[in-house]
The first five atom37 places (N, CA, C, CB, O) and aatype in JSON, in Angstrom:
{
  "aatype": [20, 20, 20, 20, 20, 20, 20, 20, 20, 20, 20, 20, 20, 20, 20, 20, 20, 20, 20, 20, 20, 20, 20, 20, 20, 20, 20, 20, 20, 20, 20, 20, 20, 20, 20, 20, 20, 20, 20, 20, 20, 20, 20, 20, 20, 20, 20, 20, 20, 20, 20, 20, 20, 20, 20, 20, 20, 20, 20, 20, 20, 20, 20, 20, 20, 20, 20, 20, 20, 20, 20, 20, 20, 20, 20, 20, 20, 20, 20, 20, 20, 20, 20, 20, 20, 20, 20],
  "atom_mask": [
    [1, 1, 1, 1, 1],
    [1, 1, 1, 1, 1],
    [1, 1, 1, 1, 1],
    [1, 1, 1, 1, 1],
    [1, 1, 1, 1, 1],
    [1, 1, 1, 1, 1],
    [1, 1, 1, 1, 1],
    [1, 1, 1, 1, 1],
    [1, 1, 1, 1, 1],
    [1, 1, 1, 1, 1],
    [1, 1, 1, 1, 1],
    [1, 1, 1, 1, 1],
    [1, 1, 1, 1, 1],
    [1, 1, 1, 1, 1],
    [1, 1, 1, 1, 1],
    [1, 1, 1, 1, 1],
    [1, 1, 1, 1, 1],
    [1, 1, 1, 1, 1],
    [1, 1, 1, 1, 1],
    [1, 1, 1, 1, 1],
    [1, 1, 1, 1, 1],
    [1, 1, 1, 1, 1],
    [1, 1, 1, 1, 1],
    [1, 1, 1, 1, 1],
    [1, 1, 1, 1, 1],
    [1, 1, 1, 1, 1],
    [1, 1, 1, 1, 1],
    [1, 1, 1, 1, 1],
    [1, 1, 1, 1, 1],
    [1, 1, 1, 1, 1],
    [1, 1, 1, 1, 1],
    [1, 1, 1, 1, 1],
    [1, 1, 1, 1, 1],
    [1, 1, 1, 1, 1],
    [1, 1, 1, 1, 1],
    [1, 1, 1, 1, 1],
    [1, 1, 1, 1, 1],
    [1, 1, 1, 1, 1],
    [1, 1, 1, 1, 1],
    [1, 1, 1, 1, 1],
    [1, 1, 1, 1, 1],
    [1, 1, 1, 1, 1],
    [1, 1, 1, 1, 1],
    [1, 1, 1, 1, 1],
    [1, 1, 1, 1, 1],
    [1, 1, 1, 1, 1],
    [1, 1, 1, 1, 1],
    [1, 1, 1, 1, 1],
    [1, 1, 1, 1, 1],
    [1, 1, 1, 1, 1],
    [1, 1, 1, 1, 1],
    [1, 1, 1, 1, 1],
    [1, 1, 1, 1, 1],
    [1, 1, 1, 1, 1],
    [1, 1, 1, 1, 1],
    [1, 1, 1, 1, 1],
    [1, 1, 1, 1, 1],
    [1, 1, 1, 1, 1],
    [1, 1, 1, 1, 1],
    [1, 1, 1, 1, 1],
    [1, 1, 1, 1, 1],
    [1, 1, 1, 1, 1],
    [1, 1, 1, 1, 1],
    [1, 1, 1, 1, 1],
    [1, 1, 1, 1, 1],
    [1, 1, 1, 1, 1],
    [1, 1, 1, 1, 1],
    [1, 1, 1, 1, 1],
    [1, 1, 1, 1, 1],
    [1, 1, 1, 1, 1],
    [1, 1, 1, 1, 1],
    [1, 1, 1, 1, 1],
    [1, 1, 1, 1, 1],
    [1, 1, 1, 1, 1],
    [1, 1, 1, 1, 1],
    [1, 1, 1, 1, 1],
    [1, 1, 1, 1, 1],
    [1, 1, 1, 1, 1],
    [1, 1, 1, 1, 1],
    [1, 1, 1, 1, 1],
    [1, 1, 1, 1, 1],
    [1, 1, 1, 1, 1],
    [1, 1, 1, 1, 1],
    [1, 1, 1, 1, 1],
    [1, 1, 1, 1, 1],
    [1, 1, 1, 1, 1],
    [1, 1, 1, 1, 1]
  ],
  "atom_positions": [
    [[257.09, 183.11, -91.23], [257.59, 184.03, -92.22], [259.07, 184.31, -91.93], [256.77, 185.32, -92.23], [259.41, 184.44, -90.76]],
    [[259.97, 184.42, -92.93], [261.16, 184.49, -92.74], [261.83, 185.96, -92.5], [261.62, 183.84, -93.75], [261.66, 186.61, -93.53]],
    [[262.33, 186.49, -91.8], [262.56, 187.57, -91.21], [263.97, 187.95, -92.1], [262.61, 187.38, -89.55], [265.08, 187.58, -91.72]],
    [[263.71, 188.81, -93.46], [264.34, 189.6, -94.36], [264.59, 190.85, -94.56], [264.01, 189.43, -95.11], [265.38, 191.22, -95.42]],
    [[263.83, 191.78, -93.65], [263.97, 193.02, -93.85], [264.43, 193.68, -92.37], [262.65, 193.54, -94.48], [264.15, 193.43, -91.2]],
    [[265.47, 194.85, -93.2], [266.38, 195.01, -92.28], [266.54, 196.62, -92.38], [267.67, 194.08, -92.54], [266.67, 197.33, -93.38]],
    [[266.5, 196.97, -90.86], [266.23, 198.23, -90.36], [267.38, 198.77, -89.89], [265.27, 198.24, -89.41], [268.11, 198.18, -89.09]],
    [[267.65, 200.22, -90.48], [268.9, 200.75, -90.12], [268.31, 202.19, -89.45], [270.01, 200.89, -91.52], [267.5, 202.9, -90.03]],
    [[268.82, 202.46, -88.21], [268.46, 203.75, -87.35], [270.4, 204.23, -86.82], [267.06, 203.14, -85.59], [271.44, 203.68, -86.45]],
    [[269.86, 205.58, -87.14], [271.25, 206.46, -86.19], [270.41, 207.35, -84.75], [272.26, 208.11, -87.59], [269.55, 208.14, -84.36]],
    [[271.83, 206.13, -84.36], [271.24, 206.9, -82.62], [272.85, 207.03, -81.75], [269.77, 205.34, -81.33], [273.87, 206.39, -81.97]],
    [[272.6, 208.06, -80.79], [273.33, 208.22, -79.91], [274.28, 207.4, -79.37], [272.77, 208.49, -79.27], [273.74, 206.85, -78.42]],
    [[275.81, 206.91, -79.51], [276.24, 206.04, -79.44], [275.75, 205.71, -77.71], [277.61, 206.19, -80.0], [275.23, 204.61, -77.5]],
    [[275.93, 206.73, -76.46], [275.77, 206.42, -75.15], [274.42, 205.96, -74.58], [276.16, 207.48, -74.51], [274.33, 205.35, -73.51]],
    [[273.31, 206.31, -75.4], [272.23, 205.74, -75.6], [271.97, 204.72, -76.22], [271.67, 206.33, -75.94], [270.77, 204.5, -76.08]],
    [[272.49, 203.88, -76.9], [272.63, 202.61, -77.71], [272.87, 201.95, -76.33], [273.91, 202.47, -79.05], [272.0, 201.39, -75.67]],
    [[274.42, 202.14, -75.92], [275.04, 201.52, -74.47], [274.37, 200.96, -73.65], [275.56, 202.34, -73.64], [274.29, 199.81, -73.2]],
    [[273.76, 202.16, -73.44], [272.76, 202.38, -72.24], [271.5, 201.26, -72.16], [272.09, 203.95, -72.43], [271.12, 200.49, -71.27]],
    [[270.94, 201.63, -73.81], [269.66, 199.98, -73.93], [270.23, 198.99, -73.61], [269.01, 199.37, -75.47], [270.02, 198.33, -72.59]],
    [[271.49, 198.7, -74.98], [271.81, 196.85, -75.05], [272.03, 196.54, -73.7], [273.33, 196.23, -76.01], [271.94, 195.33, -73.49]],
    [[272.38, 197.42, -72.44], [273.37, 196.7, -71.36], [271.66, 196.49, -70.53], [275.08, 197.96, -70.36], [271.68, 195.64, -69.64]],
    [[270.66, 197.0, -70.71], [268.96, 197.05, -69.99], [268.56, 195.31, -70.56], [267.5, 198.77, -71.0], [268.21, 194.29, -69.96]],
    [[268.85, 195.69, -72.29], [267.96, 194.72, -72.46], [268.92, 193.31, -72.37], [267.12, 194.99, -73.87], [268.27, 192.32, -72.69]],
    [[270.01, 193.1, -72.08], [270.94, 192.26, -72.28], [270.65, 191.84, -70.4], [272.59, 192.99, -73.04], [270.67, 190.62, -70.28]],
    [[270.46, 192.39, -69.33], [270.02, 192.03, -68.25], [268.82, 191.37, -68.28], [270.01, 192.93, -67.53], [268.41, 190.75, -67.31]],
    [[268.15, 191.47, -69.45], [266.65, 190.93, -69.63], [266.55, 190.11, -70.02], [265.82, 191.4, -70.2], [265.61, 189.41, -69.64]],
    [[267.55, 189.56, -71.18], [268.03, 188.55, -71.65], [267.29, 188.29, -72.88], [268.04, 187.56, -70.74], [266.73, 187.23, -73.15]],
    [[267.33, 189.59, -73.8], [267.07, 189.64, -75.19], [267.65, 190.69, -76.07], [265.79, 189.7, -75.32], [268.25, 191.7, -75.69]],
    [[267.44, 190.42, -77.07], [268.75, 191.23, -77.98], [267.77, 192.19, -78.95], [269.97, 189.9, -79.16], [266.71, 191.89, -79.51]],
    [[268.37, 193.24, -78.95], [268.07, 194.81, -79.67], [267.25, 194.49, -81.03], [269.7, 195.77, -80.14], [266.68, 195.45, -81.55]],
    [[267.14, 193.14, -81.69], [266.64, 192.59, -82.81], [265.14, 192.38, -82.17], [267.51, 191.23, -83.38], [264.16, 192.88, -82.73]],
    [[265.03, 191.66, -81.07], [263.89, 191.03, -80.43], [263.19, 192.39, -79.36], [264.53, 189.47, -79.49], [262.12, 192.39, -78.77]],
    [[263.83, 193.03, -79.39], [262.92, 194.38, -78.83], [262.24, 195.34, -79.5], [263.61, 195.2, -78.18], [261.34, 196.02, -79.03]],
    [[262.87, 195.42, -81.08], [262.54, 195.96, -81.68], [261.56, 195.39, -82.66], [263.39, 196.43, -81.9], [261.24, 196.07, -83.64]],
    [[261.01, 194.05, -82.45], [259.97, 193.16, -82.87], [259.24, 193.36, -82.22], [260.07, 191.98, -82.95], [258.11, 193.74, -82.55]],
    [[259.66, 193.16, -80.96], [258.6, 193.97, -79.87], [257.84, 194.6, -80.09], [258.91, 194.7, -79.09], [256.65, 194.38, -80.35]],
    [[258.59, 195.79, -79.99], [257.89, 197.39, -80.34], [256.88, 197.05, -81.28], [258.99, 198.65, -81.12], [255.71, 196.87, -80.95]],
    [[257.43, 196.94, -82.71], [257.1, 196.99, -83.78], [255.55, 196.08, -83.73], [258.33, 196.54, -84.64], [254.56, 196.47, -84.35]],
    [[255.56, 194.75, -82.85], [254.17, 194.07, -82.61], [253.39, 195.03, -82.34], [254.05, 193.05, -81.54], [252.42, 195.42, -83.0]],
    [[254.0, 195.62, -80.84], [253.11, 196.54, -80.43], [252.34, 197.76, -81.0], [253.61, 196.88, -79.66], [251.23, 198.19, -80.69]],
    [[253.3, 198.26, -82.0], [252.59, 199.52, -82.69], [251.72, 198.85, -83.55], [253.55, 200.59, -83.53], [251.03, 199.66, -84.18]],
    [[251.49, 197.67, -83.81], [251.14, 197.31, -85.06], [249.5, 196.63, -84.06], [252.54, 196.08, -86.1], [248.47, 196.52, -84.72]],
    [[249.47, 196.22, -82.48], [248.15, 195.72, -81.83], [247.52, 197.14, -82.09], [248.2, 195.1, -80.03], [246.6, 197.53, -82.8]],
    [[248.64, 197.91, -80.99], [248.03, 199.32, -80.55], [247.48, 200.57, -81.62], [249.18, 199.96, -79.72], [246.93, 201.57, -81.15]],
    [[247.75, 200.36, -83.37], [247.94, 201.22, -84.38], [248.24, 202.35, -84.07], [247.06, 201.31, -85.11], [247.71, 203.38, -84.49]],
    [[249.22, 202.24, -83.19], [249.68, 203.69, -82.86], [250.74, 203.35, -81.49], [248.14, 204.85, -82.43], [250.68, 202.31, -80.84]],
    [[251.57, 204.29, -81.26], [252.46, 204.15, -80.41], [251.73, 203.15, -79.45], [252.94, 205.47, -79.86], [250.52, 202.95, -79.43]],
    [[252.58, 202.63, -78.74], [252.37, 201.64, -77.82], [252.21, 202.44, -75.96], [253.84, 200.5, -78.1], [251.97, 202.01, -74.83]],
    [[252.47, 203.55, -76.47], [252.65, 204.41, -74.7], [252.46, 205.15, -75.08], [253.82, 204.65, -73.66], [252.46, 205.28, -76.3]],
    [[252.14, 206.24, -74.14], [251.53, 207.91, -74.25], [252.72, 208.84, -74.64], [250.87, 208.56, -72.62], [253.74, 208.8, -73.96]],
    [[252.62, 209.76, -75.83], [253.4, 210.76, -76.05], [252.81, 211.7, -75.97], [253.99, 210.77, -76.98], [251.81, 212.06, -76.59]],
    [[253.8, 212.53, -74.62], [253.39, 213.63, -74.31], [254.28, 214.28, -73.48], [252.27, 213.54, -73.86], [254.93, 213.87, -72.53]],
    [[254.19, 215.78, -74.19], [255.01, 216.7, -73.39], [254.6, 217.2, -71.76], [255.06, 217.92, -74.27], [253.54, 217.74, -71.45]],
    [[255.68, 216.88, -70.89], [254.94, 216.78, -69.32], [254.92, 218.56, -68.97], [256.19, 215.64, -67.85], [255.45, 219.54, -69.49]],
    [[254.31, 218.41, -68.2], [253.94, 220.39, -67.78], [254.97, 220.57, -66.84], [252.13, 220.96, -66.82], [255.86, 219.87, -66.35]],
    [[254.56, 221.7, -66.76], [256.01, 222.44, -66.06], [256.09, 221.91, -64.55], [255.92, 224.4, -65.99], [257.23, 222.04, -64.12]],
    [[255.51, 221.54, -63.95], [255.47, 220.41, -62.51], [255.78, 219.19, -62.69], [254.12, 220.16, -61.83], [256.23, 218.54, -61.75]],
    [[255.63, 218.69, -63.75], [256.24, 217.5, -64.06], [257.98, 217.51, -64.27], [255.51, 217.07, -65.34], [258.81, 216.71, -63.84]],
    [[258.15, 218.7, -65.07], [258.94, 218.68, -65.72], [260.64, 219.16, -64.27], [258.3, 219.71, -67.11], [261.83, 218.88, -64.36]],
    [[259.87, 219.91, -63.2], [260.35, 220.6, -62.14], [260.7, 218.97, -61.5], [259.16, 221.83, -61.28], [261.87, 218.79, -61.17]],
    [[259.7, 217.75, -61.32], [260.09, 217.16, -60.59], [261.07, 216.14, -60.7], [259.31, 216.92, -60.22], [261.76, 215.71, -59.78]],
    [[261.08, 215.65, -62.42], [261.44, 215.24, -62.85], [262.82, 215.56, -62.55], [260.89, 215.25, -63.64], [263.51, 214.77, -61.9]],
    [[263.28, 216.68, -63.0], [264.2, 217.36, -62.55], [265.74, 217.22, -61.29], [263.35, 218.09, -62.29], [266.96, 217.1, -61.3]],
    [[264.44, 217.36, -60.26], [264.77, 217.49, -58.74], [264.92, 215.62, -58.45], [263.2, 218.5, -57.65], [265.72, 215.31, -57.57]],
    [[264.51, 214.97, -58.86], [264.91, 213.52, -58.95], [265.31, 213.31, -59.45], [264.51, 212.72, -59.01], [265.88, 212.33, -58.96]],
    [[265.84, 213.51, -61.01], [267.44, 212.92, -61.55], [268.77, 213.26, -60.86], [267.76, 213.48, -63.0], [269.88, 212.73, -60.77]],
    [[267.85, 214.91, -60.19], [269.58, 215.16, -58.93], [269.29, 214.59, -57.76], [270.12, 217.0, -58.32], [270.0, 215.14, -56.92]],
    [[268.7, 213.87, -57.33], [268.7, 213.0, -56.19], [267.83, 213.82, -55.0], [270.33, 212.64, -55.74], [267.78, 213.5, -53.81]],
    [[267.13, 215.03, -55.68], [266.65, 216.05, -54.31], [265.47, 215.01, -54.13], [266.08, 218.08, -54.62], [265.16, 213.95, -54.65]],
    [[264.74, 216.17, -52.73], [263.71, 215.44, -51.9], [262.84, 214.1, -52.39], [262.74, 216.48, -51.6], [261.66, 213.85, -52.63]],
    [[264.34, 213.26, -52.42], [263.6, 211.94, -52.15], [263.35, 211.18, -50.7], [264.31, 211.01, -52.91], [264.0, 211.55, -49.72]],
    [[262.58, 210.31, -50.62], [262.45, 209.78, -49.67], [262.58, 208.11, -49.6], [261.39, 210.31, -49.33], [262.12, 207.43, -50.51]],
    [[263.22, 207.53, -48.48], [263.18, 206.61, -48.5], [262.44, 205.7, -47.32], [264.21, 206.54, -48.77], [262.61, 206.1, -46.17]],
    [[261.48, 204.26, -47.56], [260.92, 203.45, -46.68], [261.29, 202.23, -46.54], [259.84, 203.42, -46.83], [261.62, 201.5, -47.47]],
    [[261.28, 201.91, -45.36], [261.85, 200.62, -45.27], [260.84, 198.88, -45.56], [262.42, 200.78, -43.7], [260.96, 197.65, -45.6]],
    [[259.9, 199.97, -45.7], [258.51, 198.64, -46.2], [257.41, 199.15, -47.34], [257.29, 198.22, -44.61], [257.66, 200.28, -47.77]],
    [[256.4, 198.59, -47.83], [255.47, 199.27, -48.41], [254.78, 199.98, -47.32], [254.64, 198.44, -49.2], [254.58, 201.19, -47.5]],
    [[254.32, 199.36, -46.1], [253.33, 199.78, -45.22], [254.19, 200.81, -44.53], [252.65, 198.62, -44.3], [253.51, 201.82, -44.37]],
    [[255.12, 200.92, -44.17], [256.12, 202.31, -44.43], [255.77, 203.19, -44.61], [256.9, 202.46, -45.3], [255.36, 204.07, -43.85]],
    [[255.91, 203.05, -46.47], [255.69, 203.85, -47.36], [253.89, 204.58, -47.29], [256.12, 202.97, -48.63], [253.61, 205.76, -47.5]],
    [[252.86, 203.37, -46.9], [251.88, 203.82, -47.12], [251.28, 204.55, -45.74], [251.19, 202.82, -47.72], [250.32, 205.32, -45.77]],
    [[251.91, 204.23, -44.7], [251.97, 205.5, -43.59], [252.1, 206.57, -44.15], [253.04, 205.54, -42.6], [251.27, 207.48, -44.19]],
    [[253.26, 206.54, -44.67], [253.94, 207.95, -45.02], [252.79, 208.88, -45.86], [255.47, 207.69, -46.08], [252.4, 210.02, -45.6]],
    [[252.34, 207.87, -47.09], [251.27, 208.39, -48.12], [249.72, 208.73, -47.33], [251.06, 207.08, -49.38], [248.8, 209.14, -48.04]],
    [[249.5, 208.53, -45.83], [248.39, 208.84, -45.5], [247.57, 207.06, -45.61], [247.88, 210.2, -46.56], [246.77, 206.71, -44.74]],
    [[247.8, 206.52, -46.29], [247.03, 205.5, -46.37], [246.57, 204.34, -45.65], [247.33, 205.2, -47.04], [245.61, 203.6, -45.89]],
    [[247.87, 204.31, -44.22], [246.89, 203.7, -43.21], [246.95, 204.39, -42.1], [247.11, 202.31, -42.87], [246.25, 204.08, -41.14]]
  ]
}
């Protein structure tokens, strides 16, 4: 089928930026992601991922990790899964 219809969205110019330079590391273009999507809503009949407003612990941690607080860093998985209790 020949691909004729054509979709116009207003968005955030620094958020535009921000995708093309994600999906351009991926090595596909804002046309082919948005086919993407669009497959996907169309398997899933409905968003393709969960929408939802996160609770206030989510929202706290979320937070405290975009400013770089109590993160932690490991130098392996098994590291990491010390750290988590797991071995």
């Amino acid at each position: 089928m020949a691909k004729t219809a054509m979709i116009r969205a207003r968005i955030e110019p620094e958020l535009k930026e921000e995708v093309e330079a994600v999906l351009d590391k991926l090595g596909i273009s804002v046309s082919e992601a948005m086919a993407m999507f669009f497959k996907q809503v169309r398997y899933y009949n409905g968003m393709p991922f969960d929408v939802r407003i996160p609770n206030q612990a989510t929202l706290r941690t979320m937070k405290k990790t975009n400013a770089g607080k109590e993160l932690t860093q490991h130098e392996s998985l098994g590291a990491l899964r010390k750290h988590l209790g797991f071995e």
